[in-house]
N, C-alpha and C positions, 0 to 999 in steps of 0.2 A: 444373469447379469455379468458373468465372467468375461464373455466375450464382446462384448457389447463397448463401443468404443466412449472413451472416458467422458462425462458430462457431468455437470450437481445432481442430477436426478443417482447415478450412482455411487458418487462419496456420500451422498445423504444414505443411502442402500447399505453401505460399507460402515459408517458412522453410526448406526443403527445397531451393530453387533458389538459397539463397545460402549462397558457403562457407562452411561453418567456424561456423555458427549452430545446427547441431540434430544429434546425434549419439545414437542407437538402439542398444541393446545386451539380448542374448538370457543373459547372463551373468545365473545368478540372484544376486540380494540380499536380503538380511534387511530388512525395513521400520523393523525395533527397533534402531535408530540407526543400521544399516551403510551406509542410502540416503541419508542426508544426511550422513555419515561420508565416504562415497567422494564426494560431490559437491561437498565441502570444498575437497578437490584439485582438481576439474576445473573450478567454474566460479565459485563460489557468489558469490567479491569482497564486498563491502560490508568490517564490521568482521567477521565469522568468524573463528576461530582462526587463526592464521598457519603454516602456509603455505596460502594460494588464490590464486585471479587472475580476471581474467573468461577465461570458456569459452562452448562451446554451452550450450544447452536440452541436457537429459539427459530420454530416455523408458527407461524401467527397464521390456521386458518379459516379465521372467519374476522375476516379486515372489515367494518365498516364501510360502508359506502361502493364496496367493490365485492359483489358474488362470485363464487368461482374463481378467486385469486388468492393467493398465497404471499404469503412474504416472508423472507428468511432472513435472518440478523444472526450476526456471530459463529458465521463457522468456522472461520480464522483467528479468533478470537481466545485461543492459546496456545501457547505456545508446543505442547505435549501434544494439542489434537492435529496441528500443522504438521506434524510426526508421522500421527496416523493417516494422513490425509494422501501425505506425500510415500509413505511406506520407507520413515526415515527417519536413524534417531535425533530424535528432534535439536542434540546439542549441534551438531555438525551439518544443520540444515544449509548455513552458508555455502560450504565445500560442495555439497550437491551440486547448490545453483551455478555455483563459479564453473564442476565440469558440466552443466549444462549447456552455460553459454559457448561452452570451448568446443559444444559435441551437438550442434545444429540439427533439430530436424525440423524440415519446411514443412509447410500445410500441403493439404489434398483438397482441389477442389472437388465439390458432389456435385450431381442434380437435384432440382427442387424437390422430386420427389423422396430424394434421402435427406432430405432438411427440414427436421421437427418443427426449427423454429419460424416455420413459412408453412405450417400448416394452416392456421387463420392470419387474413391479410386486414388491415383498414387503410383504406387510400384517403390520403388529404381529400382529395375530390368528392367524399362520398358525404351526404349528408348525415347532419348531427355529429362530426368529427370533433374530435376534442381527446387531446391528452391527457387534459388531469383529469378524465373519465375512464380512459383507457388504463392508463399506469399507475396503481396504486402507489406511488411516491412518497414516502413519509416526509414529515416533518420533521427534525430532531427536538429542536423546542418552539416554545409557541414566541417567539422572537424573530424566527429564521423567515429569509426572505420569500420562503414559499416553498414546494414540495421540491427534493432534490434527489435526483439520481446521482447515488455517490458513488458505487460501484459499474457505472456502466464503460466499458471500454472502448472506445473511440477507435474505429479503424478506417484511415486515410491513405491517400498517395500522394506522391507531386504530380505536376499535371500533365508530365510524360509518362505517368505510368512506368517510372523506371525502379522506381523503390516506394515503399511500401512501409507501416509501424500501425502500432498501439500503442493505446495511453490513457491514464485515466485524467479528467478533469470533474472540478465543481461543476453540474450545470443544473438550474432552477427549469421549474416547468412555469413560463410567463404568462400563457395565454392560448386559447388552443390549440396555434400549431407553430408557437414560438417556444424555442427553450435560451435560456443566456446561457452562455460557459464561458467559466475563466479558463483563459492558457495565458500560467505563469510565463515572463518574457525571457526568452533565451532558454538554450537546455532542451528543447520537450522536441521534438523530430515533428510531428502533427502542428507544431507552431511555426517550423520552419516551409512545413509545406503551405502554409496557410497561405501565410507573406508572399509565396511565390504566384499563388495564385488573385492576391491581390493586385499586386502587379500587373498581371494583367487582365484586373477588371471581372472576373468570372467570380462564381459561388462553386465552393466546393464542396463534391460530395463527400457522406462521412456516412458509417454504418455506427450506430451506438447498441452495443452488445451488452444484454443484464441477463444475469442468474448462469452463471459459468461456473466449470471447475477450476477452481479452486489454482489449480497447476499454470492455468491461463492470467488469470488477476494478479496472482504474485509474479509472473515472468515480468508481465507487460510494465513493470514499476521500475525497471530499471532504466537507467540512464549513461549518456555519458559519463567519462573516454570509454566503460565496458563495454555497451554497444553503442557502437558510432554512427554516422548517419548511413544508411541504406541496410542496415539490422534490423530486421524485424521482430520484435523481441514476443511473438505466435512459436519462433524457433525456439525458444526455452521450454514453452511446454511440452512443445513434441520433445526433446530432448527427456524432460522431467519422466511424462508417461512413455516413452521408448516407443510413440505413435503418432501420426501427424495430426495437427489439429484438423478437424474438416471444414473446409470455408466453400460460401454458395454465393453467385451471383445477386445484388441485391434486388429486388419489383421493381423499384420507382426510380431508383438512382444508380450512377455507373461506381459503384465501388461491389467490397467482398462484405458478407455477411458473418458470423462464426455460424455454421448450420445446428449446431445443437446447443444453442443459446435458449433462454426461455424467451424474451424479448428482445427483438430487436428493433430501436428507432432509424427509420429509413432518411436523414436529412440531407441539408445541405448550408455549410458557414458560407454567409452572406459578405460579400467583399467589401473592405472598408466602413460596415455598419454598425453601430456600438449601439449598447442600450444602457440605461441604470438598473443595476443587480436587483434592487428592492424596490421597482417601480410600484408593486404590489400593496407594499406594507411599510416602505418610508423610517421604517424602525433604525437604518444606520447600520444593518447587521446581516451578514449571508446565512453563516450555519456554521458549529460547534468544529474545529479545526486543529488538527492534529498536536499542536502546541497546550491544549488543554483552555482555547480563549474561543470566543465568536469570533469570528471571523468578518473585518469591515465587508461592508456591501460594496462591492467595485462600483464606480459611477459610469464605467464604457466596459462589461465586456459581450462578447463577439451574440452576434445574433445568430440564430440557428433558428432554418425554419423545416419543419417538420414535414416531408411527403407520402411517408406510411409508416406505419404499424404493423408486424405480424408476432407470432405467438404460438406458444404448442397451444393445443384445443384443450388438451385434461389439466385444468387447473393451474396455469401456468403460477413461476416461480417468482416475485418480483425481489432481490437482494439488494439489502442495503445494511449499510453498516454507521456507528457513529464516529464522528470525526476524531474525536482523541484515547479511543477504544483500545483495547489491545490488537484486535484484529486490524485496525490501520500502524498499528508497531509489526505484525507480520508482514501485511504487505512491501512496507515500504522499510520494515528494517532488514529482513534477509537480506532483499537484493543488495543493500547497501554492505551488509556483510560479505556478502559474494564481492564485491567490487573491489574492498580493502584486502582483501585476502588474492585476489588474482593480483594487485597493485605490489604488495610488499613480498608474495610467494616470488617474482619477479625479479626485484631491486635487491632484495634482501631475502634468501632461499633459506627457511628452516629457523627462522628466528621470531617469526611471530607463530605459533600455535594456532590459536582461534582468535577467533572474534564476535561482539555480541553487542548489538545496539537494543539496550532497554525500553522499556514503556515510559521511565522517568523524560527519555527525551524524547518521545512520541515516534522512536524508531530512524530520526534520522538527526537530532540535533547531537545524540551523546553517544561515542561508541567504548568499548572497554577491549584494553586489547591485552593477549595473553605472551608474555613473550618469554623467550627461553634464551640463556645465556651460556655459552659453552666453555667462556677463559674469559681474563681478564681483558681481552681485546673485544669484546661482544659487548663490552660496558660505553652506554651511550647510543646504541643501536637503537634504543627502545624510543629515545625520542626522535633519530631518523624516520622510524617506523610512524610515530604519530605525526610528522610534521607530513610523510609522505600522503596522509591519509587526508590529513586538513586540505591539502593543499589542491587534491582532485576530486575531493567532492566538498563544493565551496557551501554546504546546506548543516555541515559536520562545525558544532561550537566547543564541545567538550570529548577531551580523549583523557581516558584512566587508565592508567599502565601497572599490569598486575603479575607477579609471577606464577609460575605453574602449579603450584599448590593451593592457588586459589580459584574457586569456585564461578567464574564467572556470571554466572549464571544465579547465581543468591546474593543477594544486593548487601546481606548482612555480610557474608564474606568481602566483597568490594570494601564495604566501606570501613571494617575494621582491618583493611590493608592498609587506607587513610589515617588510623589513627593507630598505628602501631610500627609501621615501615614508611614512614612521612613527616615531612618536616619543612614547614610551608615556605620558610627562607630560601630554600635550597630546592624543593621539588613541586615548584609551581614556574612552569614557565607561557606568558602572556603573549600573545601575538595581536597588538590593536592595526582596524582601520580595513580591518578585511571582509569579506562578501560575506554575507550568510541569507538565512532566506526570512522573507519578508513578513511574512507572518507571525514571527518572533516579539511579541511588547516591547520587549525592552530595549530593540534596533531605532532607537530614534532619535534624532540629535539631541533635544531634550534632554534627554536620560545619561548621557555621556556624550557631550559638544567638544570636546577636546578629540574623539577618535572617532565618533561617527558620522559624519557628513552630512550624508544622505539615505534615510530609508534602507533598512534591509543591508548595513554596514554592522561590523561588529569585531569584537573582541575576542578574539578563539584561547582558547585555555587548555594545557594538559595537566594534567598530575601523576606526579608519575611517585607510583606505587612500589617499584622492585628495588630489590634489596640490593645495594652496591656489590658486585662479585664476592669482592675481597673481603666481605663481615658474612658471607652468605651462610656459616658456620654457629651465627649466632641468631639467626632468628629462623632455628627449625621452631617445627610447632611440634603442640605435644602430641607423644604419638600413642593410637591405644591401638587394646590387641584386635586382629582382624579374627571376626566369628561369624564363620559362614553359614551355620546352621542356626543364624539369630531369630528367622522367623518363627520358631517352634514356639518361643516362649508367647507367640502372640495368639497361638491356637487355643 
């Protein structure tokens, strides 16, 4: 497996040799909630229903309704295994991605015959086609608008072919060769190509990639100003693995495939055509979303119509993850970490430390930043620093400003910074009337008419945790003695 160019088949290989990270079971399960119902208990963490915890990676194979297929839940799914995944210590995983992004490597394209994932084809055209026969899709709950590819990666162009991205989106399986996907408005590069292709009237082709490494699903999350439009953010994981991704001509449609993908959906976004989310099941509701809520059923978004299927032959992988899981606090909060940290190493060199967006804000509403203070002229930086960070990624409601002796990373530390080095007259500063993202409850005018307008408006808040220079003398902590031979006493 050493050599063998990076895919899930070998982080699964690799996650295999450390304990207590990947855990295989022959018990069958239902896809229509039961698989993310039982993965609740075993790993899932983030905000999820209560009771979870973090666990292994779960491969589920003997899925109902589907022989011969697999399904893997929670490989990203903590923080420590994101570590191992990445070959990285897991606190400074941001720093990684940030020189990532700064250290590009582009894909390679293959031939069909080096692309596993075009070893079995199904062609829309072929009889008894049907994707929610092909793709075991789960369910999250038995609410949701129907089976959903949450991890699958979307890869597009504009319609010159001049640039190129990935991205993940919601998208439902509708019908058997319709999928809906939501693309959030503004922001997402695959939304701007979309529009252009509206414009002028045409369907755009799109390659939807499932069961990736790992390196590729966390690249592809990131966003603007880090990568700006014509970045393809495939260049992060090559950067990540020090190797290009491999991409392969699609069968049916004119875009790139990832060739060692476990499935790929061959489509195409239908121009100016919109569907309702929950045509299906009329419940009101899509699927479990990163905020720790269901997420409303959109009543228009874009129709995608499905023209192949292909797949590795031995047992392909189908991945999927739950919406407010810890593994969606990986994906989607590194990158963000990377973002802030390229943003303020910048403006402000050597004064924030790290950074670390929690599971409490589902990896992108909260982030906690570590800052370091050199004289009495470094005081107040701290909130430059968070106002910098609110202000380029409008999705950011909560920033915690902590000194260096705290832990970021253990929520207990955090939050006995709040109530020890705070003082809420003085180190709570509000910023109403500003963007955040839409899936948030509590962005409604309803709920605050006086600063929210409309929809997906809100109120950004820091607190800021660090100890004024000038008293920095009186809140050491206590100190004990360092004993490096502590383990012994546990043999």
């Amino acid at each position: 497996m050493t050599d063998q160019p990076y895919d899930l088949r070998k982080v699964i290989e690799e996650l295999k040799q450390q304990p207590g990270q990947y855990h295989e079971t022959n018990v069958e399960v239902d896809p229509d909630a039961e698989l993310s119902g039982v993965y609740r208990y075993i790993g899932a963490g983030g905000t999820v229903e209560r009771p979870t915890r973090e666990g292994p990676a779960m491969m589920f194979e003997n899925v109902k309704g589907f022989p011969g297929t697999r399904v893997l839940i929670g490989a990203m799914a903590s923080r420590k295994r994101d570590g191992m995944i990445l070959h990285h210590d897991y606190k400074t995983l941001g720093r990684l991605l940030k020189d990532s992004v700064e250290n590009p490597v582009k894909p390679v394209k293959v031939s069909k015959k080096d692309a596993p994932s075009q070893e079995i084809v199904h062609l829309a055209t072929d009889k008894d086609f049907d994707i929610r026969k092909i793709l075991p899709a789960p369910t999250n709950t038995e609410y949701d608008a129907g089976p959903y590819i949450t991890m699958g990666v979307v890869f597009g162009s504009d319609p010159d072919k001049t640039m190129s991205d990935v991205t993940i989106h919601r998208m439902v399986l509708e019908d058997k060769d319709t999928i809906g996907m939501y693309i959030m408005p503004g922001g997402r590069h695959i939304g701007h190509f979309q529009k252009q292709f509206e414009k002028l009237n045409k369907p755009m082709p799109i390659t939807i990639n499932i069961g990736l490494d790992p390196a590729i699903t966390i690249g592809a999350t990131f966003e603007p100003p880090t990568t700006p439009l014509g970045y393809n953010e495939l260049w992060v994981a090559g950067a990540l693995r020090n190797q290009p991704v491999q991409i392969v001509d699609g069968v049916a449609v004119n875009e790139n495939a990832i060739a060692r993908a476990e499935y790929v959906v061959e489509a195409e976004i239908m121009p100016n055509e919109t569907m309702q989310e929950d045509i299906n099941t009329n419940t009101g509701k899509a699927m479990p979303e990163f905020p720790g809520y269901d997420g409303d059923a959109n009543p228009a978004v874009n129709v995608v119509k499905v023209k192949a299927i292909t797949h590795r032959k031995d047992n392909p992988i189908m991945q999927t993850t739950i919406g407010p899981s810890e593994e969606h606090v990986s994906m989607a909060g590194i990158p963000t970490e990377a973002s802030i940290l390229e943003l303020v190493d910048r403006a402000i060199p050597g004064k924030v430390v790290n950074v670390y967006n929690p599971p409490a804000g589902g990896g992108k509403l909260m982030t906690i930043m570590q800052i370091h203070k050199d004289s009495e002229a470094d005081e107040g930086i701290q909130k430059q620093a968070a106002i910098l960070a609110l202000s380029a990624f409008k999705e950011l409601k909560t920033v915690i400003l902590v000194d260096e002796d705290v832990d970021i990373f253990d929520m207990n530390d955090v939050i006995w910074t709040l109530n020890t080095r705070f003082q809420g007259d003085q180190d709570i500063m509000v910023l109403p009337g500003m963007r955040n993202h839409p899936l948030d409850p509590s962005e409604r005018p309803q709920y605050d008419p006086k600063s929210i307008r409309f929809r997906g408006m809100s109120s950004k808040t820091i607190f800021d945790g660090t100890v004024p220079f000038d008293m920095s003398d009186q809140f050491k902590r206590a100190s004990f003695k360092k004993v490096s031979d502590w383990k012994k006493y546990l043999e």
